[in-house]
C-alpha positions as CSV (number, residue, x, y, z in Angstrom):
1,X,0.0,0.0,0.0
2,X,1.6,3.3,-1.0
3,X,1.1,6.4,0.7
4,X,-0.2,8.8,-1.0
5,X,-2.5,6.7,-2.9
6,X,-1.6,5.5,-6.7
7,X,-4.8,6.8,-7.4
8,X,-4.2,10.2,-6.1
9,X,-1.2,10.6,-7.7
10,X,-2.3,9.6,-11.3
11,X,-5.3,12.3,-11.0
12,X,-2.7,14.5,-10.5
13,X,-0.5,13.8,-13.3
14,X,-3.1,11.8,-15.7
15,X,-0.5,9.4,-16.8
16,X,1.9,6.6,-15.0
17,X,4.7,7.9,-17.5
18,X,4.4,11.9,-16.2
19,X,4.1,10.5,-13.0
20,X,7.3,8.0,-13.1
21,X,9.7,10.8,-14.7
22,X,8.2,13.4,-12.8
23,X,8.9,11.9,-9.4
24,X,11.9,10.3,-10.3
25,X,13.6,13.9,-11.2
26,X,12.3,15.3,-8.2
27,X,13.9,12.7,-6.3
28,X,17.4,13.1,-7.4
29,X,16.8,17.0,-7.0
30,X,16.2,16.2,-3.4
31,X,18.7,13.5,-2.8
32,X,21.4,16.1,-4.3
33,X,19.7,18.9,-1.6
34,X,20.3,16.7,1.0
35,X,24.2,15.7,-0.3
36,X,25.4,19.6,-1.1
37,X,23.9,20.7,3.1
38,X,27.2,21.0,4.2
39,X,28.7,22.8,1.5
40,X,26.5,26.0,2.0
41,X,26.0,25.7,-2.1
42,X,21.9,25.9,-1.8
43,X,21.9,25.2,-5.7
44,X,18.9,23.1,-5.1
45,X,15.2,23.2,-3.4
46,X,14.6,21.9,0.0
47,X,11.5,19.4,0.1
48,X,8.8,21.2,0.3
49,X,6.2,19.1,2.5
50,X,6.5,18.0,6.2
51,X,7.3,14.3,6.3
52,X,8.5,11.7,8.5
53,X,9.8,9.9,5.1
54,X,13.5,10.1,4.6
55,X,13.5,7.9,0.8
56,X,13.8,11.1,-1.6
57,X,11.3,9.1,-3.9
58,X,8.5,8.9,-0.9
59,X,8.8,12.8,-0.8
60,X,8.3,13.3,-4.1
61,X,4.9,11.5,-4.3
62,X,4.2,13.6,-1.2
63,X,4.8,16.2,-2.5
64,X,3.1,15.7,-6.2
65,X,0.3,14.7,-4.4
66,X,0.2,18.1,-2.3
67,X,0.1,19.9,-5.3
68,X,4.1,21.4,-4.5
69,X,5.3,20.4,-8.0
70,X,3.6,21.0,-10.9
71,X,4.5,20.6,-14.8
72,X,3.8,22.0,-17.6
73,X,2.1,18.9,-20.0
74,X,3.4,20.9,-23.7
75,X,6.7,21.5,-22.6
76,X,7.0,18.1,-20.8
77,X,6.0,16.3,-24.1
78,X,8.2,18.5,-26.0
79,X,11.2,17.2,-24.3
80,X,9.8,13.6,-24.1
81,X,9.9,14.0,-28.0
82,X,13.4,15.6,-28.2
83,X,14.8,12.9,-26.3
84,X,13.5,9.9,-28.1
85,X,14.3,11.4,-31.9
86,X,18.0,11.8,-30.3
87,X,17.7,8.1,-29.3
88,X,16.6,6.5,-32.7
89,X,19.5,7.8,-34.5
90,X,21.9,6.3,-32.1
């Protein structure tokens, strides 16, 4: 059982892909705030929902599901395409 709901999250996003690459890049964004803390750098956004989680993944979905990370769906698909023409011609 996941926490926030699948369910939840999918209304949120509308599609298991968006939602996959959506969290998973959020994730590494916070997994690189929490390695660069004791440089003083502050390149990167701190999580932005109180959680009791410490997986970067499970803060993600939190905070997808709290409406703290949005995406815009033309620019997402955009770059979705992008990537996959630079794929078929290797």
């Amino acid at each position: 059982m996941t926490d926030p709901p699948l369910e939840k999250l999918l209304e949120k996003t509308g599609d298991k892909f968006v939602l996959v690459v959506l969290a998973a890049k959020r994730a590494r964004q916070i997994n690189d705030y929490y390695l660069q803390l004791g440089e003083g750098i502050g390149r990167y956004a701190p999580p932005q929902v109180h959680t009791t989680s410490r997986k970067p993944l499970t803060i993600a979905l939190e905070e997808i599901a709290a409406d703290k990370i949005t995406f815009d769906r033309e620019h997402f698909e955009a770059a979705v395409s992008a990537s996959g023409k630079g794929e078929e011609a290797s």
